[in-house]
N, C-alpha and C positions, 0 to 999 in steps of 0.2 A: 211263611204264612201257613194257616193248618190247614190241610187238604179237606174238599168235601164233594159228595158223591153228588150225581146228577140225581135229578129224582125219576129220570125213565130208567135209570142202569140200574137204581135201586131192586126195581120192580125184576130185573133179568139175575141178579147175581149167581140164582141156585142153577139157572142150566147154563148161564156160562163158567160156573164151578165144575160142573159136567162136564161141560165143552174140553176144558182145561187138563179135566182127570183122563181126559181120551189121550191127552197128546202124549202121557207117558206111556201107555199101551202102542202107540205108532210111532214114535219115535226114539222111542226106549233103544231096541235095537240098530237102530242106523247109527248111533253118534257114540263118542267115549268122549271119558275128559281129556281137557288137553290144555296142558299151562301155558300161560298167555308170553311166556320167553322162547317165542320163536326166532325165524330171522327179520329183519328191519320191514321189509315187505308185506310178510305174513301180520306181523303188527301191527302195522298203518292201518292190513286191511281190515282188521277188525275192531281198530279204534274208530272210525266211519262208520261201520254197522253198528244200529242202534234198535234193539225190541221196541214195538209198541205195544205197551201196556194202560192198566188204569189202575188206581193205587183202590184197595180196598180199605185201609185205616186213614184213619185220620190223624194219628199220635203214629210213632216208632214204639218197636217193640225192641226185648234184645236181639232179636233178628233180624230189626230193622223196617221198612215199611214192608207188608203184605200186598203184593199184587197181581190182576188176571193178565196174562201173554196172551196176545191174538196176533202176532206173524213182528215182520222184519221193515226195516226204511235205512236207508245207507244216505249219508251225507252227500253231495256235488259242489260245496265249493264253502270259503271261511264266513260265509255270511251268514251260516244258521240256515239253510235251506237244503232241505231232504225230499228223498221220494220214497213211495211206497204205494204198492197196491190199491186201490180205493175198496176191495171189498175188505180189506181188512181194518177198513174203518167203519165198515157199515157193520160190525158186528158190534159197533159203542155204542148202536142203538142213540144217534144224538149225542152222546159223551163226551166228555172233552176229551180227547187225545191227551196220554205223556208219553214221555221217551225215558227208558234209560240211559244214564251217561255213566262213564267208567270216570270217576276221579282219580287224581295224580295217587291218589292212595290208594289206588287200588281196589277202591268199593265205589258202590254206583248208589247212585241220588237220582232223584227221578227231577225230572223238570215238562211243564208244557210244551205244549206243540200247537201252533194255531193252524188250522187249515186254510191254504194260501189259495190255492187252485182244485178242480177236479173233473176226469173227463170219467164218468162211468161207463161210456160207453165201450171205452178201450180199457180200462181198469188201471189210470193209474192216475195217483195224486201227490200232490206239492204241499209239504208243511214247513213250517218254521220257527225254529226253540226261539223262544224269548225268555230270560238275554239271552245272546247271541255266547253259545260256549264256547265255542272261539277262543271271547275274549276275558274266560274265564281261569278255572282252574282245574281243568279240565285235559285228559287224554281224548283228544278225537283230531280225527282227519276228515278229508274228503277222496273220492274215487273220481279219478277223471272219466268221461265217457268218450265214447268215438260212433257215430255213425254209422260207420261200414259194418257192414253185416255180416257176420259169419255164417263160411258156407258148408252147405252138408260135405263133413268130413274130417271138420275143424273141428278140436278139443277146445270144451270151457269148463270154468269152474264154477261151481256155487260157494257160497259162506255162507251162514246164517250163524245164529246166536239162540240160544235156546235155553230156558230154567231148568237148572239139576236138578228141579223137583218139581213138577210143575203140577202136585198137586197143594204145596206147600212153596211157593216163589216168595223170597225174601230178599230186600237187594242186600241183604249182607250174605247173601247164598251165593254160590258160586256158577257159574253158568256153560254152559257148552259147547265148541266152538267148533261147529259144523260144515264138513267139507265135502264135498262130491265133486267129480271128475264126470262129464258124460261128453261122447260124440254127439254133432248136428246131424240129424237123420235126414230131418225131412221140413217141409212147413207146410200150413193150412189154414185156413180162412175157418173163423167160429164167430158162433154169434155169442160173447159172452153174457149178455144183456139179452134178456128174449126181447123181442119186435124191435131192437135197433140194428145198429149196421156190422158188418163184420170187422172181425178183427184178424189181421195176421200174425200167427204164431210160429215159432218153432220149434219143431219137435224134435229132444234131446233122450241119448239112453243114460237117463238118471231116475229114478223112481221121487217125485217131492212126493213129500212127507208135512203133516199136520203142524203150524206151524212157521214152514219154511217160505209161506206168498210173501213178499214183495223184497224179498232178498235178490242183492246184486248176484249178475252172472258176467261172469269176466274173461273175455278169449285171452288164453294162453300166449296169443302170439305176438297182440299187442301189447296186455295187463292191461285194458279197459274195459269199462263197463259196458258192454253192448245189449242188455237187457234186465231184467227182473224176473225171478220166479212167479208162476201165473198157475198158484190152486185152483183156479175155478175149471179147468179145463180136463175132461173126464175119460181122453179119446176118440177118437170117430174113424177118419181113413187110414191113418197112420199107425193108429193102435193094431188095425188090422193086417195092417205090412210086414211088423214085428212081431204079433204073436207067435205064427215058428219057431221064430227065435227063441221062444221066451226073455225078450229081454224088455226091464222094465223101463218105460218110458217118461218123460215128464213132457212139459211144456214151456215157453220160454216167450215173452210178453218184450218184444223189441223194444230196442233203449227210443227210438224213433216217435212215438206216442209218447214220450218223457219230451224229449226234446221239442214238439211240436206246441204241450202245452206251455215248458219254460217260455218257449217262444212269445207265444200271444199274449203272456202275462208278464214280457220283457223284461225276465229274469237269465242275468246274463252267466254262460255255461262256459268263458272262453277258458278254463282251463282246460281243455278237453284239447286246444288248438296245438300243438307241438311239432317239433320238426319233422320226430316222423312219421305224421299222421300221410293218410293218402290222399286228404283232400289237402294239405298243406299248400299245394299250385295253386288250386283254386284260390285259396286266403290270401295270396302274397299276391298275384293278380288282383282282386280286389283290393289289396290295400293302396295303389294304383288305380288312373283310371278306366273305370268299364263301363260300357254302354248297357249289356245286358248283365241279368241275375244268374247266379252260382247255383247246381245242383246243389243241395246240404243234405237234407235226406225226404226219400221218397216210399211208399211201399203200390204195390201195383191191386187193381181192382179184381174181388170177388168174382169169380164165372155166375151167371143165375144160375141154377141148380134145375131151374125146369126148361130153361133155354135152347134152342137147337140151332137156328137158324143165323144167331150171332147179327152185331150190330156196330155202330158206332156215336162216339160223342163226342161234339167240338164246345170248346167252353175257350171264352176269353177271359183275361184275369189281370185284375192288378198284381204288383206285387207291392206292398208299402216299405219305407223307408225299414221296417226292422226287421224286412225279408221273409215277413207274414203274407198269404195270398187272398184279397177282399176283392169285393165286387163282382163275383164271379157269374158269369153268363155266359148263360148257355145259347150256342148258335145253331145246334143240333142235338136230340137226344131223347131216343125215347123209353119210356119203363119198359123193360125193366132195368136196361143197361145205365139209363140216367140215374137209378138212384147211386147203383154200388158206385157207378164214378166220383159223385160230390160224397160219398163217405169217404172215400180214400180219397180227392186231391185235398178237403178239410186242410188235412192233418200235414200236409206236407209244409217242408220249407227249404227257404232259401237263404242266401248270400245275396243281398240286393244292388241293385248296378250302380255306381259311385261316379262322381266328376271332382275331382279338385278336395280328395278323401272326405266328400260328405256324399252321407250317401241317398239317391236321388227313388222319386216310385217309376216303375216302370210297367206295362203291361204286356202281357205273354200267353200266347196261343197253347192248348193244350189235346190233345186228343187223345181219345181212349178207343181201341180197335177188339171187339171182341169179335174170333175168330172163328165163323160157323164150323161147329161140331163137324159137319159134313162136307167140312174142304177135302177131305182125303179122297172123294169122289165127283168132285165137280170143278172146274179149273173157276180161279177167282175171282172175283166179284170186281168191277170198278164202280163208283161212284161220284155223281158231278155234284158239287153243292154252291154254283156259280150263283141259284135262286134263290138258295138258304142265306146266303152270305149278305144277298143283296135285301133281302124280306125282311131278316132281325135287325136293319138298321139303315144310313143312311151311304150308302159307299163313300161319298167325300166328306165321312164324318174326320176332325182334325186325331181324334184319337181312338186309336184301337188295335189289335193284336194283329200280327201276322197267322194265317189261318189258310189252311186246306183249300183248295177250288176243284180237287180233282183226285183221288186217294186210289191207289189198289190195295185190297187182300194180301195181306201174304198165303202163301202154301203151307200148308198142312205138311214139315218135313213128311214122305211114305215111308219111311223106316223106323218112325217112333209113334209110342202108342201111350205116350202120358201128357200131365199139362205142364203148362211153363208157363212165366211170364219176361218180357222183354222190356226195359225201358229206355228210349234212346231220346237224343236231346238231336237236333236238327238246328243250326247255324245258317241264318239267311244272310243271301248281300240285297242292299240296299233295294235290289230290284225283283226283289222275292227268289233269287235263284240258289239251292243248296250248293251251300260252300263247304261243309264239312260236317260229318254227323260222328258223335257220341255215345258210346255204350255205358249207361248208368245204372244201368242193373241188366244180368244176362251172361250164361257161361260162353265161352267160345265151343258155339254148339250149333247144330243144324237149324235150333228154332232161331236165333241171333241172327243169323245167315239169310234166312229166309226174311225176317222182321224189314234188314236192311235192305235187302233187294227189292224188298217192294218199297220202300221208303224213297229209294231214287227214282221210281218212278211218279211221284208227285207232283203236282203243281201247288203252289204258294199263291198266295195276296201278299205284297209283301206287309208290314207293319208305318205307322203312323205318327208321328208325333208332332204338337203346332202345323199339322196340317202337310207334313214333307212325308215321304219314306223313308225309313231308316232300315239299319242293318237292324234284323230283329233274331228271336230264338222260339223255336218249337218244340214241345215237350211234348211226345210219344210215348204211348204204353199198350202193348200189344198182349192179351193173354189171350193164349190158346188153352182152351178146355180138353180134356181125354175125349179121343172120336168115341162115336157109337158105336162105330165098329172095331174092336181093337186087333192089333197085328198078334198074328198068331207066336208068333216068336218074343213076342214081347210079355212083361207082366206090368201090370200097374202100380205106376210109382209116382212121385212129382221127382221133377226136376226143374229146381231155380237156376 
């Protein structure tokens, strides 16, 4: 059918012609050609990756169709479903989305792209080719993804795709198959969106380049996706870590915020599940029965930025059958720590608790412990919330989460002078008493150390269901912010 322009893109074409003519001046230098007969691996990986573009003709020329490149989207599974950056959709101005597809012939066709999902807030979104090229005629794959997060030290790789001419892109042009190597440095909380909620990023030594947002980034150790390229992000603490260095930095948008939207829009990602993944225990246990829900993946809350005195927040929560978290109440929590909490538990998900392999909702206690700046000089804090527990609601209500009656502080390790985040999972029995705790994000490190020790000194409520106690589970997230006062032997850095 003959292609035709939206009529707001109309109106944009001369500075996104601009836009366009930049990416050969910025990316000219980073990339060479490179012919598409690599090894079986290098292949796959770049028959997945797909440009989003928008066709400027409406007829073929001998060149083929004319069209503007605005960034990258990689395949996840045969069904025609991709992701990609969501601002590098917001540059169509309203547009319809295409994709390039590489045909068996070695030239590429442009085809649609519907927009399925999208979270702006985290920057990233869900589309889908119709038809499904799959089951076409068609070179493409998909990239499996995984969860677990790569830790500062860990090597990943980029790929993108890029126009050999991108002042002149023709799909009968030949295109350029872009690779970058960078270390995980560091990570940080940005607001990518002005006035919404943070986002966590990590920060790699790769320089992106014009062009290269929403391109997979792939750990080495597993060959999965564990994130996306994230242009919008300019530097801030981390930039300033590595300047000495001189070395150039990018930033890296966790596959976590992909996963969470598939989630809610119960688009299923299970190829990513393999033997040897690290949560593979977790899945084989649930495929069995379980009372409670499965870590899947979590990221830990924002510090406020103007906060000293540090705080806390209990929230109960369902989890529904497709291990999304709804209903969520708060049984404690005040601004400024309430808001960054319901940003980040949003986004989380789970593995939900199963009987007789169907899988059942259950509800699950969560806290979020942010730890006053000023621990390093005052010993810590206890807290009773025996009144709170009993004021948000009805105590012989038949259902509701296992939750806090009595919490300590952790310490402020004295020998470190950066921030961290901790998040542990807590296993009740029947009668609220801790049976075994969890480290689900957190190095084996003094602030881990510290998180758990105060965690045994807890008391429980236990949890609820038709009205009995059951064995239940509590999700912990403890960040510690950089003291005001920092140790003189130390320099400021995060450490996850």
């Amino acid at each position: 059918m003959p292609l035709k322009l939206n009529q707001p893109l109309k109106l944009n074409l001369k500075a996104l012609a601009l836009a366009v003519i930049a990416i050969a001046c910025i990316v000219w230098p980073f990339v060479s050609p490179s012919a598409r007969a690599q090894a079986p691996d290098d292949e796959k990986l770049f028959d997945a990756i797909c440009p989003i573009i928008y066709p400027v003709d409406q007829s073929a020329s001998d060149r083929g169709y004319h069209y503007l490149f605005y960034g990258n989207g990689f395949f996840i599974d045969s069904e025609g479903y991709l992701i990609t950056a969501a601002h590098v959709l917001s540059q169509l101005h309203g547009g319809q989305p295409y994709v390039l597809l590489h045909q068996s012939s070695s030239e590429f066709s442009i085809a649609q792209a519907a927009l399925v999902a999208v979270d702006r807030e985290h920057d990233v979104a869900i589309l889908r080719v119709s038809p499904n090229p799959f089951a076409g005629n068609y070179k493409v794959s998909f990239l499996p993804m995984t969860p677990n997060r790569p830790l500062p030290g860990q090597t990943v790789l980029t790929a993108a795709l890029l126009p050999s001419k991108p002042r002149e892109a023709y799909t009968l042009n030949a295109t350029l198959e872009m690779r970058g190597r960078g270390e995980v440095l560091d990570s940080e909380f940005s607001q990518l969106q002005k006035g919404k909620g943070d986002t966590e990023l990590l920060i790699f030594g790769h320089q992106v380049v014009l062009g290269q947002s929403g391109a997979p980034v792939i750990s080495t150790e597993s060959q999965k996706v564990v994130g996306l390229v994230e242009g919008q992000w300019f530097g801030h603490n981390s930039l300033a870590m590595v300047a000495a260095e001189r070395q150039p930095v990018g930033a890296i948008l966790p596959i976590h915020y992909a996963i969470a939207l598939l989630q809610q829009k119960h688009i299923t990602w299970h190829t990513s599940f393999r033997a040897e993944e690290q949560n593979q225990q977790h899945i084989t246990e649930h495929a069995q029965n379980s009372s409670v829900p499965a870590a899947l993946s979590f990221v830990p809350a924002a510090y406020p930025s103007q906060s000293i005195f540090g705080g806390e927040v209990i929230l109960d929560a369902r989890i529904d059958s497709t291990g999304t978290l709804t209903d969520i109440q708060t049984i404690h929590g005040d601004a400024p720590y309430l808001e960054k909490a319901l940003v980040s538990v949003r986004t989380w998900t789970f593995l939900p608790a199963s009987q007789d392999s169907h899988s059942n909702e259950a509800r699950i206690g969560i806290v979020f412990g942010f730890v006053p700046r000023l621990a390093a000089s005052k010993s810590p804090n206890t807290h009773n919330y025996e009144n709170a527990f009993s004021d948000s609601r009805e105590r012989n209500s038949p259902e509701h989460a296992a939750l806090p009656v009595a919490t300590v502080e952790p310490e402020y390790p004295p020998d470190a002078n950066v921030q961290s985040s901790v998040i542990l999972s807590a296993d009740l029995t029947q009668q609220g008493q801790l049976d075994s705790v969890k480290i689900l994000r957190g190095a084996a490190d003094s602030f881990t150390d510290s998180a758990t020790t105060a965690l045994h000194q807890w008391r429980f409520e236990p949890g609820k269901h038709l009205g009995a106690t059951i064995p239940s589970q509590v999700i912990i997230v403890f960040t510690f912010a950089q003291p005001l006062v920092a140790a003189k032997t130390q320099s400021p850095k995060v450490s996850q």
